[in-house]
N, CA, C and O atoms as a printed pandas DataFrame, in Angstrom:
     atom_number atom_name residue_name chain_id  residue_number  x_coord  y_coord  z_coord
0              1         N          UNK        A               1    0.844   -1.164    0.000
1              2        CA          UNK        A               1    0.000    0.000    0.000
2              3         C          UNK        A               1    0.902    1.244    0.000
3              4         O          UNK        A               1    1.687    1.263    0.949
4              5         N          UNK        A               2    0.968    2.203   -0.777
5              6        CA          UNK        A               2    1.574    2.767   -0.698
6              7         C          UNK        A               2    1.112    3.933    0.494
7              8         O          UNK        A               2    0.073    3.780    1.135
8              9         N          UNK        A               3    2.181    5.319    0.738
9             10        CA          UNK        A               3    2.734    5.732    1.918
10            11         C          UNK        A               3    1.455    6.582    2.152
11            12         O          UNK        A               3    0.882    6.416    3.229
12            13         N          UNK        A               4    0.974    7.420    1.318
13            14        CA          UNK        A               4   -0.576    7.943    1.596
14            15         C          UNK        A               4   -1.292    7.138    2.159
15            16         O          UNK        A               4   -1.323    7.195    3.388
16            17         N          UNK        A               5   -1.963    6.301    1.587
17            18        CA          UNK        A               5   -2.856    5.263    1.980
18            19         C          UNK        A               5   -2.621    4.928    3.233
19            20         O          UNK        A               5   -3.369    5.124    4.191
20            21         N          UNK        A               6   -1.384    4.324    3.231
21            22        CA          UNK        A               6   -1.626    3.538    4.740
22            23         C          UNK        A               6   -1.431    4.899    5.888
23            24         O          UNK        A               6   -1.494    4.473    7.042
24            25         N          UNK        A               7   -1.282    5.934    5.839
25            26        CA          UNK        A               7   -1.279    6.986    6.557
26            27         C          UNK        A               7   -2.943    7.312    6.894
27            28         O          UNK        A               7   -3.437    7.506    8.004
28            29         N          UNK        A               8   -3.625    7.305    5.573
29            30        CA          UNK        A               8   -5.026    7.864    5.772
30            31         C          UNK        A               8   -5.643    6.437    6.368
31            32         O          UNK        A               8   -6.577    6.495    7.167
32            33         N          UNK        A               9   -5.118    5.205    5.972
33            34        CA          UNK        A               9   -5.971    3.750    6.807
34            35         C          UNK        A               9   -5.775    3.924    8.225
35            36         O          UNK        A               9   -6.653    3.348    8.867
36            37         N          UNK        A              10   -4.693    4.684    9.119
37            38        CA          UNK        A              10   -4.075    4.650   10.037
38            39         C          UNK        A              10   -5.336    5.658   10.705
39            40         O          UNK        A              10   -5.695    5.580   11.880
40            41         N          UNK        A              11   -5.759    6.354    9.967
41            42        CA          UNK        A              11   -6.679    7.448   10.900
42            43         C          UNK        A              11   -6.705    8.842   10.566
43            44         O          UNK        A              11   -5.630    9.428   10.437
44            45         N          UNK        A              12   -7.930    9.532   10.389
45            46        CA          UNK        A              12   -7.887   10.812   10.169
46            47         C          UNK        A              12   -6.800   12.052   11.236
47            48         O          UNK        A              12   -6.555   13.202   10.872
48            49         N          UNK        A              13   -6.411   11.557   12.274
49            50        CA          UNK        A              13   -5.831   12.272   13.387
50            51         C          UNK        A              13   -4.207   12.327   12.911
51            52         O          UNK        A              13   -3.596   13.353   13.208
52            53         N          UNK        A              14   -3.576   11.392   12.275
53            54        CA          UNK        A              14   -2.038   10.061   11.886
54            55         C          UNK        A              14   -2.450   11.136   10.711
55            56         O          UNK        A              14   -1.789   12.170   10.622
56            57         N          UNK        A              15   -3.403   10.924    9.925
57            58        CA          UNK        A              15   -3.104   11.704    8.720
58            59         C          UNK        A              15   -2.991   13.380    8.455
59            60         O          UNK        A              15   -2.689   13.863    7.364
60            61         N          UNK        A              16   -3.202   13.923    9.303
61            62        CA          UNK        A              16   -3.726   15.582    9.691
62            63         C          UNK        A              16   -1.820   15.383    9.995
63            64         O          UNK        A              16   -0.992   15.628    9.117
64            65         N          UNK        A              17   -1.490   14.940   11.289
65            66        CA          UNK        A              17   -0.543   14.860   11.875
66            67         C          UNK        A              17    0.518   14.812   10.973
67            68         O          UNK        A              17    1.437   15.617   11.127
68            69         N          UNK        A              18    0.561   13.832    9.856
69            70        CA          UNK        A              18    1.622   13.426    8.448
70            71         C          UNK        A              18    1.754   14.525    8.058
71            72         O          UNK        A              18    2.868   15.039    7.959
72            73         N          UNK        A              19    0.428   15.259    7.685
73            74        CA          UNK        A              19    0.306   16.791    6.344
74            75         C          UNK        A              19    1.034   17.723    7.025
75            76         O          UNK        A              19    2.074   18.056    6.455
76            77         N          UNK        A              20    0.645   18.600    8.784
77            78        CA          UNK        A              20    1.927   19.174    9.376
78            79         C          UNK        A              20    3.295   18.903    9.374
79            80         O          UNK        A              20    4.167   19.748    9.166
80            81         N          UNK        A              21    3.514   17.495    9.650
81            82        CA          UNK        A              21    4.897   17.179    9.989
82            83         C          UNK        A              21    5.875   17.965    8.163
83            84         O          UNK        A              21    6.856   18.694    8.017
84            85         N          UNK        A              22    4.784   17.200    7.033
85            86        CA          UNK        A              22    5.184   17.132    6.112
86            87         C          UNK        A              22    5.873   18.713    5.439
87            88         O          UNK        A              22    6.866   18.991    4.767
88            89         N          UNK        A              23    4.504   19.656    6.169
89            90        CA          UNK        A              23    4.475   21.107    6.020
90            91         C          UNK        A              23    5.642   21.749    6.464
91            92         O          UNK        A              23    6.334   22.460    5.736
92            93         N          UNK        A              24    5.887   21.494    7.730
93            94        CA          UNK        A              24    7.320   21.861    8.723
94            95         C          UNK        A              24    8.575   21.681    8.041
95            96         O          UNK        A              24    9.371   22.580    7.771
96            97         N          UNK        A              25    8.718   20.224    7.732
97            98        CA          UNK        A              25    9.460   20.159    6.467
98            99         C          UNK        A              25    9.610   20.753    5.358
99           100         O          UNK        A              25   10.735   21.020    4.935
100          101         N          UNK        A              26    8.849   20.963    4.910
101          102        CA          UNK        A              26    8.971   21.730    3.749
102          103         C          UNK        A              26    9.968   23.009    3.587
103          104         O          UNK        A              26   10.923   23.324    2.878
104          105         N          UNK        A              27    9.063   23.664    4.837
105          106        CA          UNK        A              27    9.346   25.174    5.339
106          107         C          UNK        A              27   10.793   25.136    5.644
107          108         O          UNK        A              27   11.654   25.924    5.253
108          109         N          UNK        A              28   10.954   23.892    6.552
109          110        CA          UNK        A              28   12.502   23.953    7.354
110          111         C          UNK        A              28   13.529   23.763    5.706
111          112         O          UNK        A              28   14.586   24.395    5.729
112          113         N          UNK        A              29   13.346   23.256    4.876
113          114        CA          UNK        A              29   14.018   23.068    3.690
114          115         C          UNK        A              29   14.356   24.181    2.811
115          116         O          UNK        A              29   15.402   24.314    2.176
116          117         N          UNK        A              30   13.200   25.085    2.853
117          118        CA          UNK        A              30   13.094   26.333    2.321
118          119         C          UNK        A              30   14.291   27.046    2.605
119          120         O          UNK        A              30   15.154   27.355    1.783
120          121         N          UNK        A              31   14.281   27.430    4.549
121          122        CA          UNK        A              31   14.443   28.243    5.264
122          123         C          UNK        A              31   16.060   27.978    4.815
123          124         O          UNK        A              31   16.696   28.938    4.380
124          125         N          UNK        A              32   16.624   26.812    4.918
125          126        CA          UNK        A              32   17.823   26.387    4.323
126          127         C          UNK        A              32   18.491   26.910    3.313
127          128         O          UNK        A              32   19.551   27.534    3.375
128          129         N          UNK        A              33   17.718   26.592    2.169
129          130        CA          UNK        A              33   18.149   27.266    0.969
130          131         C          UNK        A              33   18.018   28.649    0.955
131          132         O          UNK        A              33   17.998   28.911   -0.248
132          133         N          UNK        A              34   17.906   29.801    1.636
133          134        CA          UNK        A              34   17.641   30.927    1.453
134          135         C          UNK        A              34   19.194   31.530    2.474
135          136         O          UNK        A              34   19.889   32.541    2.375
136          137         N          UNK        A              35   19.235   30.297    3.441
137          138        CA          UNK        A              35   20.685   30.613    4.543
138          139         C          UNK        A              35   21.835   30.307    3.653
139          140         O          UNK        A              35   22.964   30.628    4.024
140          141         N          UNK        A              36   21.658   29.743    2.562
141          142        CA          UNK        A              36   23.083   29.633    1.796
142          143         C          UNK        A              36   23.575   30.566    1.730
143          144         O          UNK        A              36   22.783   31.458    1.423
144          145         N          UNK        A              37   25.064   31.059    1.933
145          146        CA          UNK        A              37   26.242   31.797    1.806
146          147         C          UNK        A              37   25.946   32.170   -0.046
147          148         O          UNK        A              37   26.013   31.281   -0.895
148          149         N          UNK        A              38   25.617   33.672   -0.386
149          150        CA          UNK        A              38   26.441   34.146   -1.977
150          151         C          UNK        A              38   27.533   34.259   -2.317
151          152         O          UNK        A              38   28.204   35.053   -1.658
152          153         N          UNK        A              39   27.976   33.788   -3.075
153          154        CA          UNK        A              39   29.548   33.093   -3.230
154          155         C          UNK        A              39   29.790   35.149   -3.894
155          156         O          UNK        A              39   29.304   35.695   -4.885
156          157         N          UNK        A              40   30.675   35.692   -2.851
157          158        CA          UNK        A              40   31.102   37.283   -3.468
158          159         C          UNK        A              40   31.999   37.226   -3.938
159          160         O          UNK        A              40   33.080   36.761   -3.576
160          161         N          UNK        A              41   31.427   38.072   -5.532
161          162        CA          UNK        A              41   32.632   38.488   -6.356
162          163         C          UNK        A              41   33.408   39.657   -6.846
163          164         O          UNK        A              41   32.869   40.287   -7.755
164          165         N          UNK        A              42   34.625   40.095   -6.404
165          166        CA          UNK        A              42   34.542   41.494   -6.554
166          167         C          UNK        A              42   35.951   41.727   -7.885
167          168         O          UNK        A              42   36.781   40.834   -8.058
168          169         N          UNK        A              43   35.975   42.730   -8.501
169          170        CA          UNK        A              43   36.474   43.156   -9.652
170          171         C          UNK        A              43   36.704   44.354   -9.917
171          172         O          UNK        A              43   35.682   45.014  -10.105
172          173         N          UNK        A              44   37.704   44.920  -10.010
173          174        CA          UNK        A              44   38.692   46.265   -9.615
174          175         C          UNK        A              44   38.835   46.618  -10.909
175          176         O          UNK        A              44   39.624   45.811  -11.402
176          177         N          UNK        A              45   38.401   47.589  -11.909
177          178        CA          UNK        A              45   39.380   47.821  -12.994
178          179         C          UNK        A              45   39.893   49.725  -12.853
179          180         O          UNK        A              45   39.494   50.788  -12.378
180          181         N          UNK        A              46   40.923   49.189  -13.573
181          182        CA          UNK        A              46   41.701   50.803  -13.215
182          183         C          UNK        A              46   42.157   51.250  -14.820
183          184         O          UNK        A              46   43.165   50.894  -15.431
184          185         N          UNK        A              47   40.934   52.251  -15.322
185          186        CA          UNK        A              47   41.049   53.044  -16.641
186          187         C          UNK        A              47   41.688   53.800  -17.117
187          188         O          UNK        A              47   40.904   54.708  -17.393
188          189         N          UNK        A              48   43.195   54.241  -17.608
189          190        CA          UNK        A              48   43.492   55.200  -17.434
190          191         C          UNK        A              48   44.651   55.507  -18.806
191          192         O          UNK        A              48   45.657   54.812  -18.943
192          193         N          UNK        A              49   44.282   56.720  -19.802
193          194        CA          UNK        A              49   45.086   56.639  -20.847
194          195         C          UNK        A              49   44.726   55.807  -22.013
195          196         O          UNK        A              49   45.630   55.365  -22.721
196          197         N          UNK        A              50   43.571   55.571  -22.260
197          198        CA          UNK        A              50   42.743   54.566  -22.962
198          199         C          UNK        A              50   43.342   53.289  -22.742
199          200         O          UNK        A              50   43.731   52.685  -23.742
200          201         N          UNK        A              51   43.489   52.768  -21.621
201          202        CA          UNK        A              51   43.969   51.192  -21.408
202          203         C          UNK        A              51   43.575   51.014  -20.259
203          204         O          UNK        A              51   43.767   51.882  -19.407
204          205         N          UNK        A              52   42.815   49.637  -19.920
205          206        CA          UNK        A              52   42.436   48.807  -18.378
206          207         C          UNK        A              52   43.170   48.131  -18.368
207          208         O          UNK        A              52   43.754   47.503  -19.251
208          209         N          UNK        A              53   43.284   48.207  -16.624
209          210        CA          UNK        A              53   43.541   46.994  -16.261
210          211         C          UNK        A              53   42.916   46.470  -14.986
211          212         O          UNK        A              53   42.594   47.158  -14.018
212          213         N          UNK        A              54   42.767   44.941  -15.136
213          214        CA          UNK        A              54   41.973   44.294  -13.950
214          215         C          UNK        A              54   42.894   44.542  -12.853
215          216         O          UNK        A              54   44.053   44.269  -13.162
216          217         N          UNK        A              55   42.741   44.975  -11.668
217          218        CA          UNK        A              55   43.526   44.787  -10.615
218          219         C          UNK        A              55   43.518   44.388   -9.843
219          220         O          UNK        A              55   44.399   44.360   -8.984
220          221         N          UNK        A              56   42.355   43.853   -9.857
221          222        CA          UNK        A              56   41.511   43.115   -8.600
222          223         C          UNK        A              56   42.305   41.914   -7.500
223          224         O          UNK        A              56   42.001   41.521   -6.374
224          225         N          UNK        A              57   43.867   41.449   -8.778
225          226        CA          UNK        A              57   44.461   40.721   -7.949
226          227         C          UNK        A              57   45.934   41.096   -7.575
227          228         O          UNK        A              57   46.906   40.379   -7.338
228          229         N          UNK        A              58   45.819   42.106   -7.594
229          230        CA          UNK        A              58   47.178   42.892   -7.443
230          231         C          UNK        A              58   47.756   42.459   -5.775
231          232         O          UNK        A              58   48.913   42.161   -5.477
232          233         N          UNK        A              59   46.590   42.533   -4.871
233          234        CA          UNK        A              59   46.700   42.150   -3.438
234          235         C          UNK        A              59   47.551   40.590   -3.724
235          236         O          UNK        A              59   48.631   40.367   -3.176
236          237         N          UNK        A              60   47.013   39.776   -4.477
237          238        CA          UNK        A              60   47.513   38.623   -4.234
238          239         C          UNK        A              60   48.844   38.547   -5.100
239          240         O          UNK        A              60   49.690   37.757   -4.681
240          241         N          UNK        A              61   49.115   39.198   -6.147
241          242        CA          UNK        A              61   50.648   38.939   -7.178
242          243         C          UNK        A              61   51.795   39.636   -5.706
243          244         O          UNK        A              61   52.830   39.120   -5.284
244          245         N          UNK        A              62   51.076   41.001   -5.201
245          246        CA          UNK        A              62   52.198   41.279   -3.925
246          247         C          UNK        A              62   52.459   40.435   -2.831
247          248         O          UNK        A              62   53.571   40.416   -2.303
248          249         N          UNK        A              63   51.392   39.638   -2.395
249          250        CA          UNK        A              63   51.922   38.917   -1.348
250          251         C          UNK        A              63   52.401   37.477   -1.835
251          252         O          UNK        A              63   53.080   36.682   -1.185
252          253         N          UNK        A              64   51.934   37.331   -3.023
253          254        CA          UNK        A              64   52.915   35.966   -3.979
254          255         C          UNK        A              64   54.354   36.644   -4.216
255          256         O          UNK        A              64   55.349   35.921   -4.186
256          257         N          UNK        A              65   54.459   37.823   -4.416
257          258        CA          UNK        A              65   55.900   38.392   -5.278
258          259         C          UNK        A              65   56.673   38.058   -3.604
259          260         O          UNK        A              65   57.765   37.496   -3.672
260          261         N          UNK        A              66   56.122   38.395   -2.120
261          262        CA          UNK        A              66   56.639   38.493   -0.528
262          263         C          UNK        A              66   57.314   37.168   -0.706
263          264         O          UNK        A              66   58.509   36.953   -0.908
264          265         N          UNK        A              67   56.131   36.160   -0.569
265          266        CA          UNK        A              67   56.025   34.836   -0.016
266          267         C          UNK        A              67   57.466   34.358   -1.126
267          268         O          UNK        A              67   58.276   33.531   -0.708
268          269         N          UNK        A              68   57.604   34.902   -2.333
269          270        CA          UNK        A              68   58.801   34.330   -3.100
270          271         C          UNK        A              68   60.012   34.808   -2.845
271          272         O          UNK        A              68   61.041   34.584   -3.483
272          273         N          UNK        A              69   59.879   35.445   -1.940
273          274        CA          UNK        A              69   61.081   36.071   -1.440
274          275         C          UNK        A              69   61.755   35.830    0.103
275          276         O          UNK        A              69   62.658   36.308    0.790
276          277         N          UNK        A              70   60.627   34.683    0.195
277          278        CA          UNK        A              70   61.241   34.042    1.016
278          279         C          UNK        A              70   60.263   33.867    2.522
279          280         O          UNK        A              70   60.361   32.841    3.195
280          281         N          UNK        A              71   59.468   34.844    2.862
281          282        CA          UNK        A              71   58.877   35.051    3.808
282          283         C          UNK        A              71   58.009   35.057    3.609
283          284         O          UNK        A              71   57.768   35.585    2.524
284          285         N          UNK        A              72   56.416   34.360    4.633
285          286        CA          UNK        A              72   55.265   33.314    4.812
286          287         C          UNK        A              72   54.543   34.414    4.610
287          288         O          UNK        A              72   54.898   35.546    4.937
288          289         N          UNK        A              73   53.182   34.026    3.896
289          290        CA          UNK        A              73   52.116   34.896    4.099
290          291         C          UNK        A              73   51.605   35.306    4.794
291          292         O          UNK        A              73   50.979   36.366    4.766
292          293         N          UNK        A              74   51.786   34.284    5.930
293          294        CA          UNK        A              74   50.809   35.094    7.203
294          295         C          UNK        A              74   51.431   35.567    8.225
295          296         O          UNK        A              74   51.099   35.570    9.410
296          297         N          UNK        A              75   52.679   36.109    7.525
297          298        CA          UNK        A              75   53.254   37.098    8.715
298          299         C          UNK        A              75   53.360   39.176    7.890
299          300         O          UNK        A              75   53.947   40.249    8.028
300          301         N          UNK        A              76   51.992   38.265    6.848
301          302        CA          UNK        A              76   52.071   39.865    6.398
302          303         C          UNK        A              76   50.702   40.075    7.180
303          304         O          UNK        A              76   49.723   39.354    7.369
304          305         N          UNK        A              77   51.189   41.896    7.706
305          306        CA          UNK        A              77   50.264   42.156    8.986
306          307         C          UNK        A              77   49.546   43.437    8.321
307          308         O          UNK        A              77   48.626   43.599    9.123
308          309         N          UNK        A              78   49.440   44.164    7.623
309          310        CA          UNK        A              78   50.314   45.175    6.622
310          311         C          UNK        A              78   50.298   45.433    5.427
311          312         O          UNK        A              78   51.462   45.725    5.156
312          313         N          UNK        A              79   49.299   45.556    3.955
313          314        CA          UNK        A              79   49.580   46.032    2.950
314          315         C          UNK        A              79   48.999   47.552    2.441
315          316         O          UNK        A              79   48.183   48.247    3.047
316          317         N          UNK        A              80   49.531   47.796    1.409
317          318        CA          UNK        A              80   49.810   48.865    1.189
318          319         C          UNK        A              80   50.061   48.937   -0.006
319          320         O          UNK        A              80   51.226   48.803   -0.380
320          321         N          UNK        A              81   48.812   49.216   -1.101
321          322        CA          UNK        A              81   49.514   48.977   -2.758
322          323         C          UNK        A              81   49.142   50.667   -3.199
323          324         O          UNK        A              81   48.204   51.343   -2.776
324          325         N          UNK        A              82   50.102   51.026   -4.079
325          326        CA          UNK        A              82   49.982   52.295   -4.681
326          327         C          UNK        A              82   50.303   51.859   -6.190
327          328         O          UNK        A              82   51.383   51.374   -6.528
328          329         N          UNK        A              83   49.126   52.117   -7.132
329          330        CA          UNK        A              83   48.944   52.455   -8.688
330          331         C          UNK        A              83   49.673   53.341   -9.369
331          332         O          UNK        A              83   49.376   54.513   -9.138
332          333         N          UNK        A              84   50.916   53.073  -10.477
333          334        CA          UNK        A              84   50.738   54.372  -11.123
334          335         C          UNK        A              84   50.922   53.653  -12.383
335          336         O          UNK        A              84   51.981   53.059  -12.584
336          337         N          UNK        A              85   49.759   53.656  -13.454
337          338        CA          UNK        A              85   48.944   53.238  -14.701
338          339         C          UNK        A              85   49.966   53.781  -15.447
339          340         O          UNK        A              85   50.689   52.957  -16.008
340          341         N          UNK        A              86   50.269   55.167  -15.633
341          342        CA          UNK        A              86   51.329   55.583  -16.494
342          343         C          UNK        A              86   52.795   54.539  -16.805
343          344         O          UNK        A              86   53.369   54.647  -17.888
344          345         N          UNK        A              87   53.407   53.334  -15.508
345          346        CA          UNK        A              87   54.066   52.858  -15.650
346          347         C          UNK        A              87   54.087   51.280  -15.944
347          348         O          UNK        A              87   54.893   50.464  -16.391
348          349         N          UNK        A              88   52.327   51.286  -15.293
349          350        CA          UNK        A              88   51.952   49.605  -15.430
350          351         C          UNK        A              88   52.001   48.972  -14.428
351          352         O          UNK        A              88   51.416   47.890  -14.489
352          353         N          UNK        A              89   52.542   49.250  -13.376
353          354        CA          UNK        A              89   53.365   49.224  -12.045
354          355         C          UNK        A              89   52.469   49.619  -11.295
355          356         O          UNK        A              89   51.906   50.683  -11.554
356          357         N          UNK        A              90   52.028   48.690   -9.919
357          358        CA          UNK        A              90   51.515   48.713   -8.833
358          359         C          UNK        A              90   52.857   48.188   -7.879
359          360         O          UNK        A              90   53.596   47.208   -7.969
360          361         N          UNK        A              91   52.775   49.526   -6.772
361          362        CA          UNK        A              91   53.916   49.395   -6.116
362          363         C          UNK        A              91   53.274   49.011   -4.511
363          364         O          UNK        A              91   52.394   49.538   -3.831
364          365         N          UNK        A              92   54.279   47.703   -4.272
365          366        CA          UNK        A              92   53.400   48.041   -2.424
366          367         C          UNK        A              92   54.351   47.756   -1.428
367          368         O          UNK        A              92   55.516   47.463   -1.696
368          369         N          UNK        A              93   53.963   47.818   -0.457
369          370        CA          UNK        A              93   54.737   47.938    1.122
370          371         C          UNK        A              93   53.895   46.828    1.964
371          372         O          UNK        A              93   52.674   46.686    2.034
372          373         N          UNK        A              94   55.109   45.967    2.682
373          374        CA          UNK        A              94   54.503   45.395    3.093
374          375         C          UNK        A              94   55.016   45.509    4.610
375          376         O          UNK        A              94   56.224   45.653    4.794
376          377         N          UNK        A              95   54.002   45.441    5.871
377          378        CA          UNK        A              95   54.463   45.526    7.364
378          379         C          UNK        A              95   55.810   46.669    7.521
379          380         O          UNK        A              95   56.753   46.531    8.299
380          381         N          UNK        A              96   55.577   47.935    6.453
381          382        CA          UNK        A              96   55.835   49.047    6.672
382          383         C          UNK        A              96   57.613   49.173    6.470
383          384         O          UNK        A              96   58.372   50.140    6.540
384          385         N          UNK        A              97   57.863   47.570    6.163
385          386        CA          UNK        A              97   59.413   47.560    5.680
386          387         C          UNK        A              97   59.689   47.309    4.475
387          388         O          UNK        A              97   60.122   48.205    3.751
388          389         N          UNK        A              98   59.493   46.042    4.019
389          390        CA          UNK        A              98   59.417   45.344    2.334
390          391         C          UNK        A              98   58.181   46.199    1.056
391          392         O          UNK        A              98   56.991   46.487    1.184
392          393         N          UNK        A              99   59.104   46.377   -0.065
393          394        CA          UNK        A              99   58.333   46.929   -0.923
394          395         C          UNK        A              99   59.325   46.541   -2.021
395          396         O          UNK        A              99   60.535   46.313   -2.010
396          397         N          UNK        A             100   57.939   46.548   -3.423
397          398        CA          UNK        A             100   58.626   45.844   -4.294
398          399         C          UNK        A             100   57.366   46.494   -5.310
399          400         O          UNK        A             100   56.822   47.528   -4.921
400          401         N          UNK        A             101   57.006   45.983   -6.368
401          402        CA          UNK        A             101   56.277   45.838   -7.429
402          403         C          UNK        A             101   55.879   45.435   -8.057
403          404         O          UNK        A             101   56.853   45.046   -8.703
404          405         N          UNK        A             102   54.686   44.952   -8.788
405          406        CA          UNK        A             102   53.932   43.689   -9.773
406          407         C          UNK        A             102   53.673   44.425  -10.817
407          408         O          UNK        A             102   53.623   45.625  -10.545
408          409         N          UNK        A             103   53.444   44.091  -12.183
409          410        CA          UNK        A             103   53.215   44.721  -13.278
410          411         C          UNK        A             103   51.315   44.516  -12.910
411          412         O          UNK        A             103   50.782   43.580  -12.313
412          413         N          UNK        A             104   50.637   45.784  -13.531
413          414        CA          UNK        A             104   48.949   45.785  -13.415
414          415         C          UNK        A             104   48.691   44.224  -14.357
415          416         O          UNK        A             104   47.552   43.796  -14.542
């Protein structure tokens, strides 16, 4: 017999009882999918001289250009990037001692 049926053979009270439980569920499933995390995306462009550029990862080529130089990422406490488009060159400082440069 399938799962209706034997719910409603069980009794009008068993079956009222099924349709809430079923309802709650529903809702609680909903409520779920609406708590999902939006995966954020963010995107920097810097216009200048009729030419872009994305820069959005400039944070990460400086602390990749650090970390290749020998010292861990997570002892950067500290950044500090300065743009100048005219050269292509994003220049930064890192924990107010190390500075260096990534091309945009």
């Amino acid at each position: 017999m399938p799962r209706k049926k034997a719910v409603e053979a069980a009794g009008p009270a068993q079956a009222e009882t099924a349709k809430k439980a079923s309802s709650i569920l529903k809702k609680a499933a909903a409520k779920k999918e609406a708590e999902k995390p939006v995966e954020r995306v963010e995107e920097i462009y810097l216009q200048a001289g009729g030419t872009e550029w994305n820069i959005s990862a400039c944070k990460d080529r400086a602390v990749a250009a650090y970390v290749a130089e020998g010292h861990r990422a997570s002892s950067v406490k500290k950044l500090v990037i300065y743009l100048k488009p005219e050269e292509g060159k994003a220049y930064y400082v890192i924990n107010d001692s190390v500075n260096g440069s990534v091309d945009l």
